[in-house]
TILOTI-454363 format. One record per residue: residue in one letter; z, y, x of N, C-alpha, C in turn; residue number from 1. Coordinates in steps of 0.001 Angstrom, whole numbers, plus 500000, padded with zeros to 6 digits. Example, Ala and Ser with C-alpha at 12.3 -4.5 7.8 and 13.67 -1.06 7.14 Angstrom:
% residues 2
<pt code="A" n_z="507800" n_y="494310" n_x="513190" ca_z="507800" ca_y="495500" ca_x="512300" c_z="507800" c_y="496700" c_x="513200" pos="1"/>
<pt code="S" n_z="507080" n_y="497750" n_x="512850" ca_z="507140" ca_y="498940" ca_x="513670" c_z="507870" c_y="500030" c_x="512900" pos="2"/>
This chain:
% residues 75
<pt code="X" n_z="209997" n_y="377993" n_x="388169" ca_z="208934" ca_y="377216" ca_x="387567" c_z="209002" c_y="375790" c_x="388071" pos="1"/>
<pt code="X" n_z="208945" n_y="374700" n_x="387316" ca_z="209142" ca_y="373504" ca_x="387587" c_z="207990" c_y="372827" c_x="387080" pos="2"/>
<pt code="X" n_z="207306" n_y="371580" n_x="387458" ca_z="206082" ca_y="370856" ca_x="387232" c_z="206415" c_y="369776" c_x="385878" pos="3"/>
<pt code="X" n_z="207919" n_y="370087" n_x="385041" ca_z="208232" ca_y="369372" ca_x="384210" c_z="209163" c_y="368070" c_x="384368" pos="4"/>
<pt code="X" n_z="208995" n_y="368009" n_x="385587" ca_z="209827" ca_y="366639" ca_x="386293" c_z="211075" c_y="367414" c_x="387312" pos="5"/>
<pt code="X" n_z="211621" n_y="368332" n_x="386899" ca_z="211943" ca_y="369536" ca_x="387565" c_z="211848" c_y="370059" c_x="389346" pos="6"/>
<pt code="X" n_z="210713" n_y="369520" n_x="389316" ca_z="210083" ca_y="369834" ca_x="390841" c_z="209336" c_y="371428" c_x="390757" pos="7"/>
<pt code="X" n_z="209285" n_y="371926" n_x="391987" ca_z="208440" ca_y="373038" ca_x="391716" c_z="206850" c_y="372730" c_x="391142" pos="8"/>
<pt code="X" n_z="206488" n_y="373501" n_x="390483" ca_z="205433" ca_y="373688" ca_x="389675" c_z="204236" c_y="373920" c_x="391098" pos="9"/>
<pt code="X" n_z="203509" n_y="373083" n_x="390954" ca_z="202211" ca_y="373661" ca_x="392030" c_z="201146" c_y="374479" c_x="391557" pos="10"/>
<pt code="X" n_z="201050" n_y="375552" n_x="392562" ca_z="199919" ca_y="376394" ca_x="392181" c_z="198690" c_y="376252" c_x="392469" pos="11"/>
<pt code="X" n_z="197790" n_y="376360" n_x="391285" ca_z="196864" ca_y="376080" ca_x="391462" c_z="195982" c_y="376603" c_x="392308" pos="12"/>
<pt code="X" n_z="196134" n_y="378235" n_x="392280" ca_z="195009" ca_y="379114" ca_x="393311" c_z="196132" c_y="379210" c_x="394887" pos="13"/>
<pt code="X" n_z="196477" n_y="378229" n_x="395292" ca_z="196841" ca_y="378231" ca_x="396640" c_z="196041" c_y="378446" c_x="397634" pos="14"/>
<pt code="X" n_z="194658" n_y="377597" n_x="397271" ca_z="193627" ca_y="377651" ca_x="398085" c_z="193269" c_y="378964" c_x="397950" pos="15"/>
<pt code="X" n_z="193058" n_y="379159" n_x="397218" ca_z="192384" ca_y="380750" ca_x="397145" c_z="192911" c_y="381828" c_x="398307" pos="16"/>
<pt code="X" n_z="194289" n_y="381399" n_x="398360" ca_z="194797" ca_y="382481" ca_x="399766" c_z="194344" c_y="382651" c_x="400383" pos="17"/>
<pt code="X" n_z="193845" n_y="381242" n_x="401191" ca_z="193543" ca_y="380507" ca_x="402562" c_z="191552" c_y="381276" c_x="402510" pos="18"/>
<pt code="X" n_z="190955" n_y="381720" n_x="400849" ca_z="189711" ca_y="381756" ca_x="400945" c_z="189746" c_y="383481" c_x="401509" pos="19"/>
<pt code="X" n_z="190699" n_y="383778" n_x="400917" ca_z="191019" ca_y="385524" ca_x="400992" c_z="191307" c_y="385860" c_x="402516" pos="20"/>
<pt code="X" n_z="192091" n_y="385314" n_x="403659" ca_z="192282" ca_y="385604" ca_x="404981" c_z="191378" c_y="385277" c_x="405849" pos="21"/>
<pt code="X" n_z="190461" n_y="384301" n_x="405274" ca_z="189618" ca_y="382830" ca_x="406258" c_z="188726" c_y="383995" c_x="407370" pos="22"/>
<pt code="X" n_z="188722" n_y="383835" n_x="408581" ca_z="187818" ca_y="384590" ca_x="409400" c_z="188654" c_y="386047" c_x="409913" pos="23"/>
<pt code="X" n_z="189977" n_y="386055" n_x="408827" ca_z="190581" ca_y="387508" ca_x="409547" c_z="191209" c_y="387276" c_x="410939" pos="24"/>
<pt code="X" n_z="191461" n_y="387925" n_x="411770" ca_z="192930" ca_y="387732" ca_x="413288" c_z="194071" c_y="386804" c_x="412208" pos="25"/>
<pt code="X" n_z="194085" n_y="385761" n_x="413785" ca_z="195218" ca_y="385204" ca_x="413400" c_z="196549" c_y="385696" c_x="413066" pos="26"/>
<pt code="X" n_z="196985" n_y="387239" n_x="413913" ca_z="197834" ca_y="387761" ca_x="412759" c_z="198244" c_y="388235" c_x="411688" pos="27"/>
<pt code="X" n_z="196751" n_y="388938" n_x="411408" ca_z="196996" ca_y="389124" ca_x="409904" c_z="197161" c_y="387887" c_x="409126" pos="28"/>
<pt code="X" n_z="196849" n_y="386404" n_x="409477" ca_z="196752" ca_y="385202" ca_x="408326" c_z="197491" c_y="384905" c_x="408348" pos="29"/>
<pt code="X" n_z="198527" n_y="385174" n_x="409895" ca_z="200110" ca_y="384641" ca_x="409627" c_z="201056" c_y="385322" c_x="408789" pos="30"/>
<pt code="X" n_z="200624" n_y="386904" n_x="408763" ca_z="201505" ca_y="387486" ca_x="408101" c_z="201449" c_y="387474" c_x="406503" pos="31"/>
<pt code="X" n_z="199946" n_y="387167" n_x="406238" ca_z="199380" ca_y="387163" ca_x="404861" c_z="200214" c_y="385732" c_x="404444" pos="32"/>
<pt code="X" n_z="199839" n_y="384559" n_x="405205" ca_z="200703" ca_y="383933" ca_x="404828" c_z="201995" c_y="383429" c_x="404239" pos="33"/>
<pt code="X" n_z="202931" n_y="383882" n_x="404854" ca_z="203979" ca_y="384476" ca_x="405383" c_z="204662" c_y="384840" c_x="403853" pos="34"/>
<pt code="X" n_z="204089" n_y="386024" n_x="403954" ca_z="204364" ca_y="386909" ca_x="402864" c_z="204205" c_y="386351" c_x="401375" pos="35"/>
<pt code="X" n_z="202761" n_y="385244" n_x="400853" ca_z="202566" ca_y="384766" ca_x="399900" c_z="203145" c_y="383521" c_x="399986" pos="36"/>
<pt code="X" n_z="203610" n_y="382901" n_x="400678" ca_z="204219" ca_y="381170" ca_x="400885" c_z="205712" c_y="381742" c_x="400603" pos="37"/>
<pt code="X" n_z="206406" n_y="383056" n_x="401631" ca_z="207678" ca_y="382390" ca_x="401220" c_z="208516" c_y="382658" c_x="400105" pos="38"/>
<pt code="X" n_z="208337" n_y="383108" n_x="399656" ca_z="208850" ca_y="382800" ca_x="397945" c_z="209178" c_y="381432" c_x="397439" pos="39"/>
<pt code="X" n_z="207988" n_y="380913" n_x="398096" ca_z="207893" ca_y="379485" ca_x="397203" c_z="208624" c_y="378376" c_x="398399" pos="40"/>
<pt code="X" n_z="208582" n_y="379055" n_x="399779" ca_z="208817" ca_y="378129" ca_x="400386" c_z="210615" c_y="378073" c_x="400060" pos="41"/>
<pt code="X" n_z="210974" n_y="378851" n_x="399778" ca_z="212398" ca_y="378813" ca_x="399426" c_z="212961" c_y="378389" c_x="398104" pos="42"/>
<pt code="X" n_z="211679" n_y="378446" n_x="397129" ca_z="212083" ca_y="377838" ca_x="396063" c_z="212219" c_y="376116" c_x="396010" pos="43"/>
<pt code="X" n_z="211442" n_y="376032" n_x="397230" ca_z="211004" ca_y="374505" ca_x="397068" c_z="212303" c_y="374017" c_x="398269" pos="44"/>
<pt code="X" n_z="212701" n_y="375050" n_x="398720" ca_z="214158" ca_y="374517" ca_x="399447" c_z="215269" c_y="374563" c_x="399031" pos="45"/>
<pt code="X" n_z="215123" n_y="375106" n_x="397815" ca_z="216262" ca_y="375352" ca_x="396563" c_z="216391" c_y="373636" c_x="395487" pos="46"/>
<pt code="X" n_z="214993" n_y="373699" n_x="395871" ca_z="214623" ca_y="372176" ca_x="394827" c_z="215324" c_y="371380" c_x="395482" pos="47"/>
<pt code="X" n_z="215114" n_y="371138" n_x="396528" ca_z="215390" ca_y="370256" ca_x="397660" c_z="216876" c_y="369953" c_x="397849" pos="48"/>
<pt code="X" n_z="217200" n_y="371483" n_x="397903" ca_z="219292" ca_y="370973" ca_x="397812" c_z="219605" c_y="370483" c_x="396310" pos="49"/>
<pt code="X" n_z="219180" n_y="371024" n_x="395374" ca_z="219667" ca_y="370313" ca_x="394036" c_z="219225" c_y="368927" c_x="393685" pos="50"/>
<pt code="X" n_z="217982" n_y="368646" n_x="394367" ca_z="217803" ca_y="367345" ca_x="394271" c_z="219004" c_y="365957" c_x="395179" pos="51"/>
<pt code="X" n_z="218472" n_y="366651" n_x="396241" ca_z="219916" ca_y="365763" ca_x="397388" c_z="221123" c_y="366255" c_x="396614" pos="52"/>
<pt code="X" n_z="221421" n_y="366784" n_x="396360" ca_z="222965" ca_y="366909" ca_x="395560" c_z="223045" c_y="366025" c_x="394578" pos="53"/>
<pt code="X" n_z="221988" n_y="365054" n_x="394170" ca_z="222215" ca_y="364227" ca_x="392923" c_z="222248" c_y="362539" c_x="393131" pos="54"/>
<pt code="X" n_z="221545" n_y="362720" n_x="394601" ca_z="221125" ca_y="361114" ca_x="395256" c_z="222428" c_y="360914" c_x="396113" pos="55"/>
<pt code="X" n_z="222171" n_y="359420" n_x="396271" ca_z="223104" ca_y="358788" ca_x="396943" c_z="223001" c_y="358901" c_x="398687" pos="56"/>
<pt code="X" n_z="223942" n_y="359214" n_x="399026" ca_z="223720" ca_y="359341" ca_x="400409" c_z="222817" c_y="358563" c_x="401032" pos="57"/>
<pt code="X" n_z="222785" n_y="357411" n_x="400785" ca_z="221947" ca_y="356595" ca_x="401779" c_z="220467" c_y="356269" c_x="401058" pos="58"/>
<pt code="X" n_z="220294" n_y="356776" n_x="399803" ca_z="218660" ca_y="356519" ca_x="399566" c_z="217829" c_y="357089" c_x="400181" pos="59"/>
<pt code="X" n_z="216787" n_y="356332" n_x="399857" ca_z="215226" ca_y="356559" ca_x="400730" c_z="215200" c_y="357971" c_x="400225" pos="60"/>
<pt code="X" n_z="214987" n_y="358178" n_x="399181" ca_z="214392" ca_y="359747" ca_x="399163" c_z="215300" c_y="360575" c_x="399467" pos="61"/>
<pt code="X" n_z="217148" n_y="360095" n_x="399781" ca_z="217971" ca_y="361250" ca_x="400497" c_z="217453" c_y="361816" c_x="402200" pos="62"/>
<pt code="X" n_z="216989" n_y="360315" n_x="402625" ca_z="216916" ca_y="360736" ca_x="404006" c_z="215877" c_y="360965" c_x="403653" pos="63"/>
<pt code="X" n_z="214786" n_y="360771" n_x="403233" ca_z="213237" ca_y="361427" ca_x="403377" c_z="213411" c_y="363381" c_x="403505" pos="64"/>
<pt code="X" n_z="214377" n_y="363658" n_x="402441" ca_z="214957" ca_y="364699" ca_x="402355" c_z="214804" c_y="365597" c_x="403298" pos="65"/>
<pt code="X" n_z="216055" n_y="364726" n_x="403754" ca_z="216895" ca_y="365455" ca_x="405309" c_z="215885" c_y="364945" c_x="406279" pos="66"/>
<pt code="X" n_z="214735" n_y="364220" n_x="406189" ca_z="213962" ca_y="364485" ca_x="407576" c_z="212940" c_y="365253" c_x="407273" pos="67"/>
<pt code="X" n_z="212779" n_y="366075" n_x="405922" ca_z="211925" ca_y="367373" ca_x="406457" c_z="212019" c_y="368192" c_x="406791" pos="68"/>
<pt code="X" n_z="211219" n_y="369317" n_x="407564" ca_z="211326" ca_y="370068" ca_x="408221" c_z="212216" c_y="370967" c_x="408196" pos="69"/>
<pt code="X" n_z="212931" n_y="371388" n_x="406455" ca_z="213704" ca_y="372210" ca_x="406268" c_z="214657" c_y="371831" c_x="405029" pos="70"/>
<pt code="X" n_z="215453" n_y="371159" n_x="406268" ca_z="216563" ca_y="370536" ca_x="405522" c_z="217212" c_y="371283" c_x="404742" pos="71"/>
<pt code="X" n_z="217727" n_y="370328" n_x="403655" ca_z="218387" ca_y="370937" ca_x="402741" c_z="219883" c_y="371517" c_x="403310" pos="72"/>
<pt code="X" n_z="220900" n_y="371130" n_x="404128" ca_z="221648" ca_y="371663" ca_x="404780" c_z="222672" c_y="370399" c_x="404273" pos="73"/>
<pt code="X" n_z="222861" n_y="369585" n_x="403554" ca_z="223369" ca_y="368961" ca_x="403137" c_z="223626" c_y="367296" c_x="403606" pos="74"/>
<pt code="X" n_z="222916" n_y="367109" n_x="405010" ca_z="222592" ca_y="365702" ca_x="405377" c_z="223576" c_y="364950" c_x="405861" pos="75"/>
């Protein structure tokens, strides 16, 4: 799913997760977490290498890229 600009598509009931765990043990929210984020967190690291695969090594948004947290592998 892409937002049309072929970025991942943002979901709208994200918050809603955060309303569904709020007040449980912090492990269950990590795992609840966990479990509903990474799907997406990998899709959006999938975005991330196909995007840097198209920029020029030295642009701003290559290194913005490669300085987040989960680099594309490509820096």
């Amino acid at each position: 799913m892409t937002d049309g600009r072929g970025g991942p598509k943002v979901n709208p009931g994200a918050l809603r997760v955060e309303a569904q765990i709020k007040g449980k043990p912090p492990d269950l929210r990590r795992e609840q977490l966990q479990t509903r984020r990474g799907p997406r967190l990998e899709e959006f690291k999938a975005w991330l290498q196909r995007t840097l695969a198209t920029l020029p090594a030295k642009s701003e948004l290559a290194g913005a890229i490669c300085y987040a947290p989960y680099p594309a592998g490509q820096c």
